[in-house]
C-alpha positions as CSV (number, residue, x, y, z in Angstrom):
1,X,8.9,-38.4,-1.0
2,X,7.2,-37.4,-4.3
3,X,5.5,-33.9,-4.0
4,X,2.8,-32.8,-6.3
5,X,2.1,-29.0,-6.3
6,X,-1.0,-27.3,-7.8
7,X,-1.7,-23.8,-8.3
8,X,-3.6,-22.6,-11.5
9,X,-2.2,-19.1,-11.9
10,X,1.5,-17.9,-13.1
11,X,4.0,-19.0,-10.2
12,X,5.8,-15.7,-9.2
13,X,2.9,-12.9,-9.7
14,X,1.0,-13.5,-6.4
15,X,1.2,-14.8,-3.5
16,X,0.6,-18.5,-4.1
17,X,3.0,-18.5,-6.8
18,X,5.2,-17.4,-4.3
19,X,4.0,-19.5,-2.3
20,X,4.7,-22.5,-4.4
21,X,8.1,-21.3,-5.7
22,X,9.1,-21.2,-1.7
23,X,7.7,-24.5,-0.7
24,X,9.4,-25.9,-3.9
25,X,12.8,-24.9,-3.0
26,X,12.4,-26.0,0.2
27,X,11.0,-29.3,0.1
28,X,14.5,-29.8,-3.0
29,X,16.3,-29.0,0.7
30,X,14.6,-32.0,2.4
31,X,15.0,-33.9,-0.4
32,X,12.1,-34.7,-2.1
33,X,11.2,-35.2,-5.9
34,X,8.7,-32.7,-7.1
35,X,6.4,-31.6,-10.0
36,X,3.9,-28.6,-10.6
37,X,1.1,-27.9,-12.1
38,X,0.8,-24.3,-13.2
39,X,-1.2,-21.8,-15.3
40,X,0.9,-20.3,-18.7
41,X,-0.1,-18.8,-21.7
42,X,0.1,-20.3,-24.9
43,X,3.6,-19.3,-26.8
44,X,5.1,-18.7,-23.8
45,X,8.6,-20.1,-21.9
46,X,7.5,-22.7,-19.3
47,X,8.4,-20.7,-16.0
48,X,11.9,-22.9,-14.5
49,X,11.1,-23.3,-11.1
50,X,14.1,-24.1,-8.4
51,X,13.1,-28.0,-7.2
52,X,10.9,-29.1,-9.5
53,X,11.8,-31.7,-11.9
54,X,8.4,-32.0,-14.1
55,X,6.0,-29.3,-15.2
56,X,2.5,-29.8,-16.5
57,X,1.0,-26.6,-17.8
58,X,-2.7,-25.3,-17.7
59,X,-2.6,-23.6,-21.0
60,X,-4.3,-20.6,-21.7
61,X,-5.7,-18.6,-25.1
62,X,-5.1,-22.1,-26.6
63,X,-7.5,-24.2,-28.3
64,X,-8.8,-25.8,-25.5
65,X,-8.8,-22.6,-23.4
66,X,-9.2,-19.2,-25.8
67,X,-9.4,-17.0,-23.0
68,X,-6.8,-15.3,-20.1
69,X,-6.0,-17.4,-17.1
70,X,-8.6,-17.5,-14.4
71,X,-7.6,-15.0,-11.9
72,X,-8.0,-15.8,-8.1
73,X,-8.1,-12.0,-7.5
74,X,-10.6,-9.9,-9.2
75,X,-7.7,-7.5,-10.1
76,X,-4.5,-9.4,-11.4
77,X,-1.0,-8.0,-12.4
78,X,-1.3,-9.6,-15.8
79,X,-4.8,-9.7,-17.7
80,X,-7.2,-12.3,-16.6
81,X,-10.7,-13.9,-16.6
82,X,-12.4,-13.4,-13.2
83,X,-14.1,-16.5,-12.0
84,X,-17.7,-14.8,-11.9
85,X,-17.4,-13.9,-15.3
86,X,-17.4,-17.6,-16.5
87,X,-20.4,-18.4,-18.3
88,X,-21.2,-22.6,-18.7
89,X,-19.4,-22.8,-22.1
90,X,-15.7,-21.6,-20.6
91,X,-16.6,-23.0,-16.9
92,X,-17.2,-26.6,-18.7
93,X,-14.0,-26.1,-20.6
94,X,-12.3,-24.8,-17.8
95,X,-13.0,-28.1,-16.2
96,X,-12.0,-30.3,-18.0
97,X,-9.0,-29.2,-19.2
98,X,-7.8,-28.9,-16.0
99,X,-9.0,-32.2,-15.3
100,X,-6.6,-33.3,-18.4
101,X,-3.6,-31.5,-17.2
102,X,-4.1,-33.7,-12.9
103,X,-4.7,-36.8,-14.9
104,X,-1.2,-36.4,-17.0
105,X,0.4,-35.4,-14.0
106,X,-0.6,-37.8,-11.9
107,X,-0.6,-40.8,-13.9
108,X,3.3,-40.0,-15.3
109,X,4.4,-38.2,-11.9
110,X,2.7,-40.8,-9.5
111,X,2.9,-38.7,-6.1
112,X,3.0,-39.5,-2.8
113,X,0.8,-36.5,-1.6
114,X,-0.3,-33.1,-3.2
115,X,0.2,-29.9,-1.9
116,X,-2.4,-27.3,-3.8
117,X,-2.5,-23.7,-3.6
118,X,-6.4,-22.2,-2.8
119,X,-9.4,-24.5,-2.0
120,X,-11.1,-23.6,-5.4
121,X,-11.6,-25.5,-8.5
122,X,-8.1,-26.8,-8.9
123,X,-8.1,-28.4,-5.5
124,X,-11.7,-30.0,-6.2
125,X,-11.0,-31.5,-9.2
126,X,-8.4,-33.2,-7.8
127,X,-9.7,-34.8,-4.5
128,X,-12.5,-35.6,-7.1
129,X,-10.1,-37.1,-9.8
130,X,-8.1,-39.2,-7.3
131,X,-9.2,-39.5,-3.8
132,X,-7.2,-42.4,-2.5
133,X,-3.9,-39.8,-3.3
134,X,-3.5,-37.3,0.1
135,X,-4.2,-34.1,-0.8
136,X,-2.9,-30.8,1.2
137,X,-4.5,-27.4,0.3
138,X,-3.1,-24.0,1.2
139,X,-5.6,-21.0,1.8
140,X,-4.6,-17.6,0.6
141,X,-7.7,-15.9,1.6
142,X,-8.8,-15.6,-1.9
143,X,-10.6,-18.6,-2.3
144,X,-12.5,-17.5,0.6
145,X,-13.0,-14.4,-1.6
146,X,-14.6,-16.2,-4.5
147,X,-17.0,-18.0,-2.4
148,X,-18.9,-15.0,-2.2
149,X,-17.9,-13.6,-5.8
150,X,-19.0,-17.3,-7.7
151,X,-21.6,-18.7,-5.6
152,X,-22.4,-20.9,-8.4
153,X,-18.6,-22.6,-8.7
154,X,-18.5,-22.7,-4.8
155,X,-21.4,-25.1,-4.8
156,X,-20.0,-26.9,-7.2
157,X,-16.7,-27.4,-5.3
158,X,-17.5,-27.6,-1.8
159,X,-19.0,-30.9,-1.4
160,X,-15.6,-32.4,-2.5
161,X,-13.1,-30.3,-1.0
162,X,-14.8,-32.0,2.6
163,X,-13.0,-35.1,1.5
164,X,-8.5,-33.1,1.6
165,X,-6.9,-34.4,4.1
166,X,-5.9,-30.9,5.8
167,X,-6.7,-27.4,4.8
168,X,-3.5,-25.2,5.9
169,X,-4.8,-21.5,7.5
170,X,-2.9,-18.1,7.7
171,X,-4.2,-17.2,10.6
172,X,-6.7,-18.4,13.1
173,X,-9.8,-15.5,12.1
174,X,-9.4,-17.9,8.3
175,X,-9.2,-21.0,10.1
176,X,-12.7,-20.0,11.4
177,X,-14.1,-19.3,8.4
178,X,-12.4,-22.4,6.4
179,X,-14.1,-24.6,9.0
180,X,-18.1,-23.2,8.6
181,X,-17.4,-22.3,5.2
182,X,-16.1,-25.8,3.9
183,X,-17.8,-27.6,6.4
184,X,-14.1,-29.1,7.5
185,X,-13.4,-30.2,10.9
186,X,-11.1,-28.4,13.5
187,X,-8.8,-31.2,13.6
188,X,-8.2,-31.0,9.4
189,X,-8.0,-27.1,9.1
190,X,-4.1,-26.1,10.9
191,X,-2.7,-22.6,11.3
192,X,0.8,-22.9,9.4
193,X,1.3,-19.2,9.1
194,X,2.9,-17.8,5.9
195,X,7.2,-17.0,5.2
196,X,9.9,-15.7,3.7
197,X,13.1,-16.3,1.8
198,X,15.9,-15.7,4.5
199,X,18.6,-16.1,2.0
200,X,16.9,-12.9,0.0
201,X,15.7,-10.3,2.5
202,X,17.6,-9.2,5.5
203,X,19.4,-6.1,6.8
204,X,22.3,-5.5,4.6
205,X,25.5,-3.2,6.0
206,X,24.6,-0.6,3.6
207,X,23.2,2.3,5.5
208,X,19.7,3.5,4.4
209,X,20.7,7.0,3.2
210,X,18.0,9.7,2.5
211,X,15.7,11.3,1.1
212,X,13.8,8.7,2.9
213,X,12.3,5.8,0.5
214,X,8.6,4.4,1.4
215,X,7.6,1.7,-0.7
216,X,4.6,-0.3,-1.2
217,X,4.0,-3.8,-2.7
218,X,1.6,-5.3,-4.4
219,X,-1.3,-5.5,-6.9
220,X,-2.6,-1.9,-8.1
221,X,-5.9,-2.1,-6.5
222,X,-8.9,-0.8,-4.8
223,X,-9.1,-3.7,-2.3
224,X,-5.2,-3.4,-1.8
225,X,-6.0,0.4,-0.5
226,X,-3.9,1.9,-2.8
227,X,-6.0,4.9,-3.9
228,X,-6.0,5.7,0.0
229,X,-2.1,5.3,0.2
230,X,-2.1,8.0,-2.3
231,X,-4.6,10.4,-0.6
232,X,-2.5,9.9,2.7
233,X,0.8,11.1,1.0
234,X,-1.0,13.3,-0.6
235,X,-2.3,14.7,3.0
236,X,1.3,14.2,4.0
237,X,3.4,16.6,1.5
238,X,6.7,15.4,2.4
239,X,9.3,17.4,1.0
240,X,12.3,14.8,1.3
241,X,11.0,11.3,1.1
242,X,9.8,9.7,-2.0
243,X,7.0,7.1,-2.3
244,X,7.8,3.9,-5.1
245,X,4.6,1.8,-5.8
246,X,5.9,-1.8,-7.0
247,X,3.2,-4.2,-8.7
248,X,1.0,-4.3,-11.3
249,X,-2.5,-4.5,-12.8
250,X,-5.2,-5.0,-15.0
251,X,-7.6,-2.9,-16.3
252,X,-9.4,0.0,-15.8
253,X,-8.8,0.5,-12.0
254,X,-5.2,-0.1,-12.1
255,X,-4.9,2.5,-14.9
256,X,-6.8,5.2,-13.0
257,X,-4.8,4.4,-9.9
258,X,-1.7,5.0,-12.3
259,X,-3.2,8.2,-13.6
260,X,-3.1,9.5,-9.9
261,X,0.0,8.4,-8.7
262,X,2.1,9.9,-11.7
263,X,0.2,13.3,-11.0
264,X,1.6,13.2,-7.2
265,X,5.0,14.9,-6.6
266,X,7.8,12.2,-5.4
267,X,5.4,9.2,-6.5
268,X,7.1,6.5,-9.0
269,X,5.4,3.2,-10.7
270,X,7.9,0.5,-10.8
271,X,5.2,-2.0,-12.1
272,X,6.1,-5.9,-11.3
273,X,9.8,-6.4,-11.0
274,X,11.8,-9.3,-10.1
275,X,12.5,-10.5,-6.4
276,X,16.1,-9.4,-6.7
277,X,15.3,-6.0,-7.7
278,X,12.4,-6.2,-4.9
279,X,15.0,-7.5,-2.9
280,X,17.2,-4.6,-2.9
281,X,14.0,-1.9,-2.8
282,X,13.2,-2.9,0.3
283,X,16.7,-3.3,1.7
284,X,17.0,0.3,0.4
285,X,13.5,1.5,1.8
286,X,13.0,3.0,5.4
287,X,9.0,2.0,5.6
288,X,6.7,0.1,3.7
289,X,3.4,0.5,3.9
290,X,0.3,-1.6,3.1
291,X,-3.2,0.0,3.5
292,X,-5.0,-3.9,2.0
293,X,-8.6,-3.8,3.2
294,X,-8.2,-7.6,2.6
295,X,-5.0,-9.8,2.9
296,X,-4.8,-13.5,4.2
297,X,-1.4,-12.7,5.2
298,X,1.1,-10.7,3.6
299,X,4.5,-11.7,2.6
300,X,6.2,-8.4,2.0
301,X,4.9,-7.2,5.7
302,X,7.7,-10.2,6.5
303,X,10.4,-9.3,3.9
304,X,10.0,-5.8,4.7
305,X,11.1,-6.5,8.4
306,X,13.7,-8.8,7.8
307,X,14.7,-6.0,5.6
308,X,15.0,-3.7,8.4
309,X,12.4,-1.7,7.3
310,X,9.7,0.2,9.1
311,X,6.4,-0.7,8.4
312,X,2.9,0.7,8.4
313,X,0.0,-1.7,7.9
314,X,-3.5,-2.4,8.3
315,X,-5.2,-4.3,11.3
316,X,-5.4,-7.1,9.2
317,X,-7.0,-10.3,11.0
318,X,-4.0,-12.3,12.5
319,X,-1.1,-10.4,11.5
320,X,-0.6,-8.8,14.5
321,X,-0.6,-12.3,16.3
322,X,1.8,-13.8,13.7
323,X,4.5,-10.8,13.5
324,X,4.3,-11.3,17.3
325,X,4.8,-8.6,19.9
326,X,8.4,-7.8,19.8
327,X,8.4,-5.9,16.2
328,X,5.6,-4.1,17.9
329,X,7.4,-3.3,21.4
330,X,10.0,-2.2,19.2
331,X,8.2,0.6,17.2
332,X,9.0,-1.5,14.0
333,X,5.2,-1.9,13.2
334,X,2.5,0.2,13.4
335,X,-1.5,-0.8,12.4
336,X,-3.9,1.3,11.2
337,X,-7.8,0.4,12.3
338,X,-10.0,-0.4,9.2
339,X,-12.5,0.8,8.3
340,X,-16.0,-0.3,8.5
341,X,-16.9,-2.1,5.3
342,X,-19.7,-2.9,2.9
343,X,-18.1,-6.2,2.0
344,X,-15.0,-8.4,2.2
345,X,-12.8,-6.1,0.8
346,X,-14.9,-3.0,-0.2
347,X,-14.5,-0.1,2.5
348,X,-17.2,2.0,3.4
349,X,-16.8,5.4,1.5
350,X,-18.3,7.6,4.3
351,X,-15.6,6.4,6.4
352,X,-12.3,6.7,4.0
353,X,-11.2,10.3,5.3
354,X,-10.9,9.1,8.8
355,X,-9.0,5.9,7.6
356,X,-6.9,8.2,5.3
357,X,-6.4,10.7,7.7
358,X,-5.1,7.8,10.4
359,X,-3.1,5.9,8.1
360,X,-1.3,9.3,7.1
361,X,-0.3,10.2,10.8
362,X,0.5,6.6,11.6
363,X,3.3,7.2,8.4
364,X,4.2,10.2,10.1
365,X,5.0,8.5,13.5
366,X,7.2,6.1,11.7
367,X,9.1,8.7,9.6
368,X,9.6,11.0,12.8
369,X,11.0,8.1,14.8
370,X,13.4,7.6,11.6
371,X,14.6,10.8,13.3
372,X,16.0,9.6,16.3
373,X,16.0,5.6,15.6
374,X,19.1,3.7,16.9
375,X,20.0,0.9,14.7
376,X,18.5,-2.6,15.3
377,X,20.7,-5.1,15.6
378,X,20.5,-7.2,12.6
379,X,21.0,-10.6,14.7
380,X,17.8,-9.2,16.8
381,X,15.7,-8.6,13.3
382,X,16.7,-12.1,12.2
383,X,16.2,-14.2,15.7
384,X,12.5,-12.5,15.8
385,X,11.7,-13.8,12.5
386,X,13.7,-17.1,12.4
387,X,10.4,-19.1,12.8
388,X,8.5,-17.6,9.6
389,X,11.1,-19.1,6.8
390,X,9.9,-21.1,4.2
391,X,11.7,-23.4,4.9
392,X,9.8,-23.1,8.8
393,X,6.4,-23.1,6.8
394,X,7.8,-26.4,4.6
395,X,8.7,-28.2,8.0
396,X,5.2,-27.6,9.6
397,X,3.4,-28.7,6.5
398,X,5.7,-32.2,6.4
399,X,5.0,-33.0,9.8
400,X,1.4,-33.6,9.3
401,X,2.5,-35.8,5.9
């Protein structure tokens, strides 16, 4: 079989490059022949991705496109051009060099099916380009972000995303909101869940040693929650346990977030780091938390817990049902309620002490239960995630091919 994948961004960064970079690997396992599509910058090395044998880049501050790569997330870890910020000039070039980029791909590559990450622009202009060619599109939540961000792009690409063959959901709460939102059927919108790289995060022998290591991952942003993480320790005042912020940002409000966490006693800024050196951060860490007022569903939650790692995270919609109860039963996880918001991802300020004040206790529970934890099996930890590999994810995908 000859897989097409799509994404418009930098594999790697975020989660659909992740995403991608997975799913690549995996569908080399089964067998398949594969190309990408992916967003670059002019000048710099085409990314080498595990699987793929041809690579068609979007190129940015080029000629054709003289500005940063179109970020799905207001709030990137490399600088970017957000989607409502496109005026007609850039949108119309934005368009059609894209639609150069699936036309060289296609025509050279000549897939089988396509498997596109976010059903945005990319994703349209595809279906558009060449209908008769199946066309699979992953939702990271994003997309469903930018519908209310760029009215004026989801118009335009909504009418032709109707036409994919199947839209693949996180969770059920998206798979509601991809169906009256895209218009799509029930029977072409399927839950596939998210996963994780087996081969890179488990338990390791090493015992985690203290001053005990919370970690968080992820972009530095408002929406991710960050600025409250930092409140909360700050509430906390832990005198043996350090807090290590890993991911990056652009822009004013990841600087500001920067600002605050290097003025915090036991707070260190790793920025964006590699997966082996994430790898071995959270093999190291005792907790991870995650206070995202907005996720579709978030990888390092899984890595974390293959990790062996404790976790604190928000009640984000699905998660609980996909991590399933035994983590739960187990004390592994604990979720913090949100808090009411004024939008999608934007909390209510009046209501950001209590959330604060609740995620800060919740990290306490899980740091005194480090106290007097007996050691999980690390068979247990893997049989309780062995259905939320990638290469899991890459099987349920296939069977709908």
């Amino acid at each position: 079989m000859r897989i097409l994948h799509a994404l418009s961004q930098r594999v790697g960064k975020t989660g659909s490059g992740v995403f991608l970079e997975a799913l690549a690997k995996a569908g080399a396992k089964k067998g398949c022949t594969q190309a990408a599509i992916v967003g670059i910058d002019k000048g710099e090395d085409e990314p080498k991705i595990e699987g793929i044998n041809s690579l068609y880049p979007i190129c940015f501050n080029a000629p054709k496109l003289p500005f940063d790569i179109v970020g799905m997330s207001d709030v990137m870890p490399y600088a970017s051009t957000r989607f409502s910020e496109l005026d007609e000039v850039k949108l119309q070039a934005y368009i059609k060099a894209l639609k150069e980029v699936i036309q060289k791909a296609v025509n050279e590559f000549k897939p089988d099916v396509i498997i596109s990450n976010h059903l945005w622009v990319l994703s349209a202009l595809i279906k558009e380009e060449f209908p008769q060619i199946p066309l699979f599109c992953l939702c990271h939540g994003t997309d469903l972000r930018q519908i209310e961000l760029a009215p004026k792009i989801a118009n335009f690409i909504q009418p032709k995303l109707e036409k994919i063959q199947y839209a693949f959901a996180l969770n059920q709460a998206q798979k509601e909101q991809i169906i009256t939102r895209y218009n799509l059927p029930k029977s072409k919108v399927i839950v596939s869940g998210s996963g994780y790289d087996a081969s890179k995060f488990y338990p390791t022998d090493n015992p985690k040693i203290p001053p005990v290591k919370v970690v968080y991952v992820g972009k530095l942003s408002n929406a991710k929650g960050v600025p409250s993480l930092l409140n909360a320790w700050e509430r906390l005042d832990f005198k043996d346990a350090n807090l290590t912020l890993i991911g990056g940002g652009a822009g004013k409000e990841s600087e500001l977030i920067e600002l605050k966490a290097n003025a915090l006693k036991n707070v260190t800024c790793l920025g964006f780091v590699e997966q082996d050196v994430l790898m071995k951060n959270l093999q190291e860490s005792h907790i991870l938390v995650l206070a995202s007022f907005f996720e579709g569903l978030p990888l390092v939650v899984l890595e974390a817990l293959a990790c062996g790692a404790r976790v604190v995270c928000t009640k984000l919609p699905g998660l609980s049902e996909f991590i399933g109860k035994a983590m739960q039963d187990a004390g592994r996880i604990s979720y913090v309620s949100l808090p009411p918001m004024l939008g999608v991802d934007t909390p209510n300020p009046d209501f950001l002490d209590q959330f604060e004040k609740e995620l800060a206790d919740a990290i306490k529970g899980q740091f005194e239960a480090l106290m007097s934890e007996e050691e999980l099996p690390k068979d247990w930890i893997k049989k309780q995630l062995s259905d939320k590999t990638w290469q899991g994810l890459f099987e349920r995908i296939l069977s709908y091919m």
